[in-house]
C-alpha positions as CSV (number, residue, x, y, z in Angstrom):
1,X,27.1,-40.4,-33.7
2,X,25.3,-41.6,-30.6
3,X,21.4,-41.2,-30.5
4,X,20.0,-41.1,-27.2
5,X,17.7,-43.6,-26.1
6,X,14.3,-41.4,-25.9
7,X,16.3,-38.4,-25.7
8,X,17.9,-38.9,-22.3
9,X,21.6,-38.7,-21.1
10,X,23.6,-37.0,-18.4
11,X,26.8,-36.1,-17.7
12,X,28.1,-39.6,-17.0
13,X,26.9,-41.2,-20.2
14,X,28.0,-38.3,-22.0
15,X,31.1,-38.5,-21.0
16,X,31.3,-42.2,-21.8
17,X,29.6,-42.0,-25.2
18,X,32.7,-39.4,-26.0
19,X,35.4,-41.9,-25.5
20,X,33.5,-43.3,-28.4
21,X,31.3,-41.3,-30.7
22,X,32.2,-38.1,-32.2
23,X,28.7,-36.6,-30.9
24,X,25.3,-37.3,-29.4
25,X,21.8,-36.2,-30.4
26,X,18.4,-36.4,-29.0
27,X,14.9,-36.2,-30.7
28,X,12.9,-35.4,-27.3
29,X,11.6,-31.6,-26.1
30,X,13.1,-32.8,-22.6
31,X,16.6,-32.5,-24.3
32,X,19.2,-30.3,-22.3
33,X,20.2,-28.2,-25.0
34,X,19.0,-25.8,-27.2
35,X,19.0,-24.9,-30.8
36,X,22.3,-25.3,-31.9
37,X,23.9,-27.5,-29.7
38,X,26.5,-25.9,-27.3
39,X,27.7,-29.5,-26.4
40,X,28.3,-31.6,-29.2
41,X,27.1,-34.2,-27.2
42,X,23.7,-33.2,-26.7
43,X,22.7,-32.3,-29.8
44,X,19.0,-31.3,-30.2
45,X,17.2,-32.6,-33.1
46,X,14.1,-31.8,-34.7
47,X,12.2,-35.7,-34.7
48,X,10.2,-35.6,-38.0
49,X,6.8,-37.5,-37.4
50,X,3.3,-37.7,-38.9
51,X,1.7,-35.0,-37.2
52,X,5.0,-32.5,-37.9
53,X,3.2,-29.6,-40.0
54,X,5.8,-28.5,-42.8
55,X,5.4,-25.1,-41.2
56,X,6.9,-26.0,-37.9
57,X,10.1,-27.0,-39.6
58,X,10.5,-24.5,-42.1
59,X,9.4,-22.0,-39.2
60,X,13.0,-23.8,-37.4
61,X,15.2,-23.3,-40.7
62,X,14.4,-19.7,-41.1
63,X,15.4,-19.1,-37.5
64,X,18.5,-20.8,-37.8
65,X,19.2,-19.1,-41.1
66,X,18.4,-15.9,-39.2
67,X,20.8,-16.4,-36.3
68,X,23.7,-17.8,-39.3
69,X,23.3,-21.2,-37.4
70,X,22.4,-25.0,-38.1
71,X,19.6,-27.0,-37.3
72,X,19.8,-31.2,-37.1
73,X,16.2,-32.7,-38.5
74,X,15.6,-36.7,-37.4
75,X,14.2,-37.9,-40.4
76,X,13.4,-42.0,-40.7
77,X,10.8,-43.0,-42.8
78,X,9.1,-40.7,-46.0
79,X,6.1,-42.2,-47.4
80,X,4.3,-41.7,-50.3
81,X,1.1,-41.1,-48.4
82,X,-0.9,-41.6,-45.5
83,X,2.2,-41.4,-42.8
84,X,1.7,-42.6,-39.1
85,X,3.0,-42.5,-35.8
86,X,6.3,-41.3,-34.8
87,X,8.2,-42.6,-37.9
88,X,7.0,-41.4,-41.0
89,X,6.1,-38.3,-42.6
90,X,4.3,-37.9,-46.0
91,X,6.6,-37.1,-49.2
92,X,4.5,-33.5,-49.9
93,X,5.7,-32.7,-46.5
94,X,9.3,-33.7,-47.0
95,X,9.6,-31.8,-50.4
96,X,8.0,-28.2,-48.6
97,X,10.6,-28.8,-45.8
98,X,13.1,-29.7,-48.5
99,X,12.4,-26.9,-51.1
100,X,12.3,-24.4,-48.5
101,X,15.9,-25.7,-47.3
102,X,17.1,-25.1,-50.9
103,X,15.0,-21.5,-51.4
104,X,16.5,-19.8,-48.4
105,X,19.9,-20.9,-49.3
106,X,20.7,-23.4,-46.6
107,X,22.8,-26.1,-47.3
108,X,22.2,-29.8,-45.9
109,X,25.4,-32.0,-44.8
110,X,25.6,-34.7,-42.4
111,X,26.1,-33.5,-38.8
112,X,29.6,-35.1,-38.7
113,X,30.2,-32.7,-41.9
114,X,29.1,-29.8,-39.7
115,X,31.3,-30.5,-37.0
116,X,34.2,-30.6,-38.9
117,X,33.5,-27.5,-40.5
């Protein structure tokens, strides 16, 4: 997969990053496509950071679960505590976001797994 450099592509670079990535994904609101992805090569993902409330993204899984769809989450960094900036998000938060996943019956696979399903 191709991550977008802070979220933006067009058509041209789309088209290139094809010839060599099975799909492309950006983190950014300003992303051209929404919840789930149309175009495997603009693939809107949820960016995880400090400030994300566990709410928001268990708020985006029940959706998704609702319309029998997917969701991609960005997750880099999970801290024990005291997460910062754009990378990191506490490990409370992470196990509410992941239990949730498990109690509503979702199943997590990498997005390449998800496209070839």
């Amino acid at each position: 997969g191709f991550a977008w450099p802070r979220g933006y592509s067009d058509k041209a670079a789309e088209d290139a990053a094809a010839k060599v990535c099975s799909y492309g994904r950006g983190n950014l609101a300003n992303s051209r496509e929404t919840y789930s992805s149309a175009n495997i090569m603009r693939i809107r993902s949820a960016a995880i950071a400090a400030a994300t409330t566990a709410s928001l993204i268990t708020g985006y899984a029940d959706a998704a679960k609702a319309k029998q769809s997917w969701l991609c989450i960005t997750i880099r960094d999970v801290v024990a505590s005291g997460a910062s900036g754009s990378n990191q998000i506490n490990q409370a938060t992470f196990n509410t976001i992941a239990d949730h996943v498990a109690s509503i019956g979702m199943k997590v696979l990498p997005v390449i797994e998800v496209l070839r399903s």
